[in-house]
C-alpha positions, 0 to 999 in steps of 0.5 A: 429348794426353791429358795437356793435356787433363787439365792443362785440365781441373784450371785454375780458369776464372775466367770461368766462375766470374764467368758462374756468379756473374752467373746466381746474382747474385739469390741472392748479392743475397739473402745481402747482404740477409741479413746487413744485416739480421742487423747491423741486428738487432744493433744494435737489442739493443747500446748506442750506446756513445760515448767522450767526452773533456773537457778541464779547462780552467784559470783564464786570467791575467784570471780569476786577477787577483781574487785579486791583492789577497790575493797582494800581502798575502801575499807581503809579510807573506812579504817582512817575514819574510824581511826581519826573519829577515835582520836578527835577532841575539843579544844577551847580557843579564848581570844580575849572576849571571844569564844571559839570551840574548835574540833581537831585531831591529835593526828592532823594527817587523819583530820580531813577523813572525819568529812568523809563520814558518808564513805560508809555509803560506798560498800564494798563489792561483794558477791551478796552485794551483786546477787542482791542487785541481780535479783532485784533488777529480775524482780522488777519485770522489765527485762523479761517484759522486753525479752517477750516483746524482742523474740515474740514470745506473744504474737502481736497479731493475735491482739485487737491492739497495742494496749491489749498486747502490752498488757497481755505482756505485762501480765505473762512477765508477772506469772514468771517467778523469782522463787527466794532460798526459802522457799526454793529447798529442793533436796538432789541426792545428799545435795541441796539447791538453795539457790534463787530461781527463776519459775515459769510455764510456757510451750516453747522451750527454745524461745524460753531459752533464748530469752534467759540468755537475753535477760542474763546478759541485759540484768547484768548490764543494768547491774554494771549501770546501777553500780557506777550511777550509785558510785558516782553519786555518792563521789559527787556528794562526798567532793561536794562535802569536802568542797563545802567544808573547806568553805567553811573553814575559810570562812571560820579562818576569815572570821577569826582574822577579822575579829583580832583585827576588832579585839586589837583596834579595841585594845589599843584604844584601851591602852592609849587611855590607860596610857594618857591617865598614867602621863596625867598622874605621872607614872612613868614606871610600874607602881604596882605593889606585890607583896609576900604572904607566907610562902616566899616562893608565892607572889600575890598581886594587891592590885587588879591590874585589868582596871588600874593598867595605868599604874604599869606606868605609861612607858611601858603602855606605850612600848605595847601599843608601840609592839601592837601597831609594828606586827608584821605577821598577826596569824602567831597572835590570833588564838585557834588560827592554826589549828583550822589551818592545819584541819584546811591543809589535810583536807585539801591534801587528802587524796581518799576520794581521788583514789578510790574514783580511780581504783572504781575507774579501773575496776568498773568504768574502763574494764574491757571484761565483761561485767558479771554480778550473777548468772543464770544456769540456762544449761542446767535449767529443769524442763518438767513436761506432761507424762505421756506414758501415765497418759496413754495408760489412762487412757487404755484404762478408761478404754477398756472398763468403757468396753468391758461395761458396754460388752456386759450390758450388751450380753444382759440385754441380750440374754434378757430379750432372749428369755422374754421370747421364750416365755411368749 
């Protein structure tokens, strides 16, 4: 009997433990109170820090249609080349002891567009090609390093001095992330996002917004800089490529002239002494023999002409040299001199550079609308604030187990003190 009534004794009473928390339930409200009142103290020193996630939103298939025109240019200047790169072949011009391999074309009209081998350098406008700028420019930092500065997301009076601050700055533009597709898969609905975003934690939702709106605006600017350095650059190369290719055929041109002129003044020199050898042996007429073997329809010369050019008889030389001395135009004699002249005169009436610097004028240089290679959805940005409810109902919790805990300790010691005085 003794021995289940100690067993007794050692049970927890669940309902005396509730009863003793109901009496004390105005000391357990108190601890609730407590602790609402230490979070609210918190809050009031922390930030409201927030996440904010932009999506960076490229160029719709409309918007890309202004820059059309200048597609259409490019990839036909791109198409010629092929073309003329496909049609091209070597020819071989022999001017009597010289060798001179020259490159032409079947259509000269497309000759001058295998010296635009670098317009592969100048792509086409595309909404990719545009984002990928956008994005690159965001990575760099620059713009939202200047954007803190412009609407003081960093106070510059809470640094000892301007190398502090610029490094805080730096430092703060780093935390901001470009998250790439990827990794940025958020599933809306049966939708998904799967655009490039802008990722940041801060306090201050109206600065954040304001600096997108600079950074937006200023990217886009730098985009439109970016592009018409990099138009312009590869233009001069490619005008100066044409300018030194002409140069070079004039020069090639000038070489072949001043070599007839040797190979003539040489043949002349050699006719005169064939000529003065025939006068010596007196052979006035060709002497040189042919003769008939089998078929009647071959001739075959007995004689190698090239060393015994005499036996043609001196007449004859001299009428030659006679022909040779009185040519008014020496540019139908010279072997290969049309074929770079007519490579020279499609070059210079090319007019592919001078078009397409006029289409990127118009398209990018002179346009009066503002330029857009992407855009921020700062409208539809997604602030992620703290949960204040789940908050406050921790805290009631802790507030009422705290109670509760120090309602029951309080009974024990009581009821304890309470049965040591009765054994006394």
């Amino acid at each position: 009997m003794k021995k289940d009534s100690q067993i007794d004794n050692n049970e927890i009473d669940l309902i005396g433990l509730i009863y003793t928390v109901w009496e004390g339930k105005l000391k357990v409200a108190a601890a609730v109170v407590i602790s609402l009142m230490a979070l609210i103290s918190y809050q009031s020193i922390q930030t409201n820090n927030f996440a904010a996630r932009t999506e960076i939103k490229p160029l719709t298939p409309l918007e890309v249609n202004k820059y059309s025109s200048f597609n259409r240019v490019l990839a036909l200047a791109n198409n010629n080349k092929i073309t003329e790169t496909n049609n091209t072949n070597i020819v071989e011009a022999t001017n009597n002891n010289t060798n001179i391999n020259i490159k032409t074309s079947t259509d000269p009209e497309l000759v001058a567009n295998s010296d635009l081998k670098s317009l592969g350098k100048l792509s086409t406008i595309t909404s990719s090609s545009l984002l990928s700028y956008y994005v690159d420019i965001l990575n760099d930092r620059i713009v939202f390093e200047d954007a803190i500065r412009k609407f003081n997301l960093l106070e510059a009076s809470q640094y000892n001095n301007d190398q502090e601050y610029n490094e805080a700055i730096i430092k703060l533009a780093s935390s901001i992330k470009i998250l790439s597709p990827s990794t940025n898969v958020v599933k809306k609905g049966n939708l998904e996002n799967s655009h490039y975003t802008v990722y940041f934690k801060h306090h201050d939702v109206e600065k954040w917004q304001r600096i997108l709106k600079y950074v937006d605006k200023l990217t886009n600017k730098l985009v439109k800089k970016t592009l018409i350095d990099e138009y312009n650059a590869n233009l001069f190369f490619l005008k100066e490529k044409q300018m030194y290719r002409l140069e070079d055929i004039s020069t090639n041109i000038n070489n072949l002239l001043i070599d007839y002129d040797r190979d003539v003044f040489d043949k002349l020199a050699y006719l005169k002494e064939q000529s003065a050898i025939a006068k010596k042996l007196g052979i006035d007429k060709n002497t040189i023999k042919v003769q008939t073997m089998g078929n009647q329809n071959v001739l075959l010369s007995n004689v190698e002409t090239e060393n015994s050019l005499y036996l043609r008889g001196y007449e004859a030389l001299e009428k030659e040299i006679e022909l040779i001395q009185t040519r008014k135009n020496k540019d139908a004699f010279v072997k290969g001199l049309f074929d770079l002249q007519k490579k020279k005169r499609a070059i210079e009436q090319d007019q592919t550079i001078h078009r397409i610097e006029l289409i990127f004028q118009s398209t990018l240089k002179t346009n009066k609308k503002e330029f857009l290679a992407a855009s921020l959805n700062i409208y539809g940005t997604e602030f992620e604030l703290k949960d204040k409810k789940k908050m406050f109902m921790l805290a009631i919790l802790i507030g009422l187990i705290i109670g509760a805990f120090y309602v029951i300790i309080s009974k024990a010691i009581q009821s304890h003190i309470a049965i040591r005085k009765k054994t006394n």
